[in-house]
N, C-alpha and C positions, 0 to 999 in steps of 0.2 A: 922226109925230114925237113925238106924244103919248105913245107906246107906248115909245117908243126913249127917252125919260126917266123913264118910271116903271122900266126895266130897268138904266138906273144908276141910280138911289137906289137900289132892289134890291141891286144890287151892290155900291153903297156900302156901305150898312146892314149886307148881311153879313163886308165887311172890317171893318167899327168893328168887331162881334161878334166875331170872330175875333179881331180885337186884345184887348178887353178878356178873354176866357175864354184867351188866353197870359197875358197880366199877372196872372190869376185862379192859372193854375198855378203863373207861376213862384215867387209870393208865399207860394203854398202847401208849394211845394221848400223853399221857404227858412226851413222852420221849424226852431227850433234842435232838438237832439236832448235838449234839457234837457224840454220839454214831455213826452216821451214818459216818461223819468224821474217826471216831477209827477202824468203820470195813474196812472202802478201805485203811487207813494207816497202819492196820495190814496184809494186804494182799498185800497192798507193801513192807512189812517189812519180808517177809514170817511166820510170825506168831508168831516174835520174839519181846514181848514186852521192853520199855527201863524201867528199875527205875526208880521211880517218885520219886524224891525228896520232902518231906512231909516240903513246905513252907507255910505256912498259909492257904487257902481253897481251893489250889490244893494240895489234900489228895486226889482224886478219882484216883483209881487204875484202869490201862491199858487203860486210855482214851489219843489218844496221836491225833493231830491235826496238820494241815496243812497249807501252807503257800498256799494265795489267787494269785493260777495264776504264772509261769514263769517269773524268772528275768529280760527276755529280751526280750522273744517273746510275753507278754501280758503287755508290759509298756504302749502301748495307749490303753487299756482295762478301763479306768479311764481316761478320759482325761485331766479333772482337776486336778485330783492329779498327773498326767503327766507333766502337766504343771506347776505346784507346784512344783515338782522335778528337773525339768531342769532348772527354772529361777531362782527358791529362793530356796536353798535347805535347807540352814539354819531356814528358817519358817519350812520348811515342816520337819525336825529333830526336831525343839523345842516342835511340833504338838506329835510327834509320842510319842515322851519321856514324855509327858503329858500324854495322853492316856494309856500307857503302866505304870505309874505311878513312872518315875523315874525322878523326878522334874518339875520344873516350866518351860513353854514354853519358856520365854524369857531368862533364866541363859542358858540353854540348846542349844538356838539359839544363843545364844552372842559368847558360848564356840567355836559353829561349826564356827560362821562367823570369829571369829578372827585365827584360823590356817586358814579358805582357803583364807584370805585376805593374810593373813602372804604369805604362798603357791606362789601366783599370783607377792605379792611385791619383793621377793627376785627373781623372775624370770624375771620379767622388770628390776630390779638391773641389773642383769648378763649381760642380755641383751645390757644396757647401758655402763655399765663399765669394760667387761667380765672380773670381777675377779671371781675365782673359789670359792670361799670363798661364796657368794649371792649361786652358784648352790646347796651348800653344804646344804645350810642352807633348799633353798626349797624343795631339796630330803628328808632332816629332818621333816619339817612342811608335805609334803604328807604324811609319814609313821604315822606320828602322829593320824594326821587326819583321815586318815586308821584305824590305830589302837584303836582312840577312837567311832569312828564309828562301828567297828566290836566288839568290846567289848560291848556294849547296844544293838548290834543285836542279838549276843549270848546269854544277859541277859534276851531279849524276848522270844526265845526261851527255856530257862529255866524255866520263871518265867508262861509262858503259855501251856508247854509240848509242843510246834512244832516239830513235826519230821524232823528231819538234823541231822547232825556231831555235836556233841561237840567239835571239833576242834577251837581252836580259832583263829587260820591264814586261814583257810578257810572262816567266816564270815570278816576278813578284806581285803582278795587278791578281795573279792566280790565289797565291800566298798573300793579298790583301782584301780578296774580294770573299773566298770560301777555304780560309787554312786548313779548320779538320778535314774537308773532303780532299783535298790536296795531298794533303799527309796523308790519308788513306792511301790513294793512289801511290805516292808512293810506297808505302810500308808494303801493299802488296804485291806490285813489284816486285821488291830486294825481297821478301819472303819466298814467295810462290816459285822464284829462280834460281834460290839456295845460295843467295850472298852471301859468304863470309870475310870480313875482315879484307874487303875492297875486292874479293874472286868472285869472279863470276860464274857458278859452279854448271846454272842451267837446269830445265826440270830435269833432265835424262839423269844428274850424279844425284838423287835423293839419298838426303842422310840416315841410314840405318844402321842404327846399333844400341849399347848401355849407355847409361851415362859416362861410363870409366871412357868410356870410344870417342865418346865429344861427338861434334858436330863435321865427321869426317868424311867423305863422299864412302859411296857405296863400293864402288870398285879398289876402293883403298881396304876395305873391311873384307870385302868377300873377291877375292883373287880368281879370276874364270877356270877351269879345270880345263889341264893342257888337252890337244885334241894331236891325234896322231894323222900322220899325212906320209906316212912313208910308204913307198911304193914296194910292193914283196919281188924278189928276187925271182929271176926267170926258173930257177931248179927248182924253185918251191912248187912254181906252176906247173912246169914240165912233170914231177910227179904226180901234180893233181889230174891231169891230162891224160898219164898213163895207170892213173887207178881207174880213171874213168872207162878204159878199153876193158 
């Protein structure tokens, strides 16, 4: 009899352990894919993390993330949104600032389209009438348009921990020198990561569903089916032990 209970504890013992090394994995599954992100941005950074500014639900410490792909060398890595870039850059600005959560697409777009119309008009002026006066102004409208472009690119970087400069003539010379590939980059970014409406959702929550579902992560749709972990009672065993005699 003596023997016959130290062969359930035994069997106990090793269902707890088997319980807790699933709970060990699944916990492990479950890491976001942003970590994977932080360890090569650390290792390009040499190990030097930046301060997180504690804005709202980015409070997670030393997670710092990356921009999707080269400014120049992966602008047809997307070709639509390549294309998006270079015809209509104004949609593809009102997009990004939606996404990133810094207003409405169309206030956003109206903003961009009216400096690079401005831009374009004072430079057909010059062109017609060569007073200096029209060059002045469209030197004025680019820096602008510059400057408010590189300003909301700096803010996503802020507002998402992307690894770059905080400089902020650095994200406008970006935004003055090559806008569509710039807005590429970023458009695919907030795409590729499942940004909504300023979340930063991550590849791991891809959006699956109808249209009636929206744009709602995966695990909000599809709920994981519970898994049972209870340990069966020692009588249960003690019979399977004496069916087995």
């Amino acid at each position: 009899m003596a023997e016959l209970n130290k062969q359930e504890k035994v069997v106990v013992n090793g269902n707890e352990e088997e319980g807790e090394e699933t709970r060990l994995l699944e916990g492990m599954a479950a890491l976001d894919f942003d970590m994977l992100c932080s360890t090569v941005a650390s290792q390009q950074a040499q190990g030097k993390w930046r301060e997180i500014e504690s804005s709202g639900e980015e409070n997670a410490v030393g997670v710092l993330r990356m921009w999707e792909g080269e400014v120049v060398l992966d602008f047809m890595y997307d070709r639509r949104v390549a294309l998006e870039s270079a015809c209509c850059p104004c949609y593809r600005f009102g997009k990004n600032m939606k996404r990133a959560g810094f207003g409405y697409c169309l206030l956003q777009g109206t903003v961009y389209f009216i400096l690079l119309v401005s831009v374009f008009l004072n430079i057909l002026a010059f062109m017609v009438t060569d007073r200096n006066c029209f060059l002045y102004l469209a030197v004025a409208f680019t820096v602008s348009l510059g400057a408010y472009s590189g300003f909301f690119r700096m803010q996503i970087k802020r507002k998402f921990n992307i690894m770059g400069t905080d400089n902020l003539l650095d994200d406008c010379i970006y935004h003055l020198i090559c806008p569509c590939c710039t807005l590429s980059q970023e458009s695919r970014t907030l795409e590729m990561n499942n940004v909504q409406d300023g979340t930063w959702h991550g590849r791991g929550d891809i959006c699956i569903g109808s249209h009636s579902e929206g744009n709602r992560p995966f695990f909000e749709l599809h709920h994981p089916h519970p898994i049972s972990i209870k340990i069966p009672e020692p009588c249960s065993m003690q019979n399977g032990l004496n069916g087995f005699r």
